[in-house]
C-alpha positions, 0 to 999 in steps of 0.5 A: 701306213697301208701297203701298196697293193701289187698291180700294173703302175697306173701311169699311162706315160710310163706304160706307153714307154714299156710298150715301146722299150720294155728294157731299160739300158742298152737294147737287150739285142746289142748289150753284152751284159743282161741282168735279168730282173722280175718287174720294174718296179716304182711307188704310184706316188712317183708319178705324182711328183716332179721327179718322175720326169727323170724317170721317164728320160730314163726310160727313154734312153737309158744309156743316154741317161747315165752318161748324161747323169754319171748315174746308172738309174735315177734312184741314185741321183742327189735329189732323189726325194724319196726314202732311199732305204725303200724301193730299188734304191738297195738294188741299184746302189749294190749294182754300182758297186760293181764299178762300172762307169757311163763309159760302160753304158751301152754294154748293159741292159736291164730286162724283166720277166714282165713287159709293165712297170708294177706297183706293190711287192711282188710276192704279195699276189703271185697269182697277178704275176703269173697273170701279167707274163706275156707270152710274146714277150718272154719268147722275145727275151729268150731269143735275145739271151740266146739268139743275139751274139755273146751275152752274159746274163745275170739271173739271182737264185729266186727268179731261177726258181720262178723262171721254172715255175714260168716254164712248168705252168706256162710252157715258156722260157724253156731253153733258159729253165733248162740251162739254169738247171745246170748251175751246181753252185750259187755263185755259179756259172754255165756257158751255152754256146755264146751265152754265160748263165751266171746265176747269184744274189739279189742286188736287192738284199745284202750282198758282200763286197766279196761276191759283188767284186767276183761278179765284176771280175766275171763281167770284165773278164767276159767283156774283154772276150768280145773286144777279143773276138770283135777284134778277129772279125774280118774288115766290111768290104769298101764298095766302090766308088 
């Protein structure tokens, strides 16, 4: 069997939503958790099968998606057709092994380095990668790390490396190359004023359940700061009648 060969995804559909929402999940500005990803990444022989319909509603609205589905992705959905020992299915079965639930939905955002969905692997043409980033794109996503309220952000250890390769040959993301430069240990972790750094293990390789219920704990414990600090916010002013 030939491998795919790495290139932007030739569906149309799918590359209109990424125009409009280059995200998956919660909007990055109002999410507390970031997990930060290279690409979004499908088959092109997925949208030749009628179950790309449910990928699209995914990207339509993907915290409408998991608390209608009670399914963070579509790949972990039972009628799945394709091989779930291929793809982001491994990815995305380790991330619901954190234990988050659809009441947890709009708290998350998935958010990639490239604003197209891609075929193939992406080590197969590092070269295209570098070709596809986007400036505008990449500005806006370090803006929404830093700039947009408490975040905390989830980087694996290898698109650390790539995000400095990013900002070395491209002069981008220069703020989040430096601060992930400030991670001693992988797992590990860096506050930036509001914004936690939390740099770890693929979701796409084996990781232990030890690591994956640290990572939890970690979320959890940061998300109940900014229940605590929302709760300290003062009431809007009632306008009069």
């Amino acid at each position: 069997m030939s491998q795919t060969k790495y290139g932007v995804h030739p569906s149309q559909e799918l590359l209109a939503l990424f125009s409009e929402r280059p995200y998956q999940g919660q909007q990055p500005e109002r999410a507390s958790v970031l997990i930060l990803g290279n690409d979004a990444n499908y088959s092109p022989a997925i949208s030749e099968h009628p179950f790309f319909s449910r990928i699209l509603d995914y990207h339509a609205d993907g915290v409408r998606f998991w608390t209608k589905n009670g399914k963070h992705h579509p790949f972990l959905l039972a009628d799945y057709p394709f091989d779930r020992r291929t793809g982001g299915v491994k990815y995305h079965a380790n991330f619901a092994k954190l234990g988050f639930t659809s009441q947890d939905a709009g708290r998350f955002s998935f958010i990639e380095l490239l604003n197209v969905p891609t075929t193939g692997n992406t080590g197969q043409n590092r070269d295209l990668f570098f070709q596809l980033l986007d400036r505008r794109h990449l500005s806006w996503l370090e803006d929404a790390i830093f700039g947009s309220g408490r975040k905390f952000v989830l980087v694996n250890q290898t698109l650390a490396r790539i995000i400095g390769k990013i900002r070395s040959r491209l002069k981008a993301l220069p703020r989040l190359a430096q601060t992930l430069q400030e991670v001693n240990v992988v797992p590990g972790a860096v506050r930036a004023g509001p914004t936690v750094l939390y740099c770890g293990y693929s979701f796409s390789h084996t990781v232990s359940n030890a690591y994956l219920a640290a990572l939890a704990a970690s979320m959890r414990e940061f998300m109940g700061e900014c229940r605590e600090a929302d709760a300290t916010l003062p009431a809007p002013p009632v306008s009069a009648g």
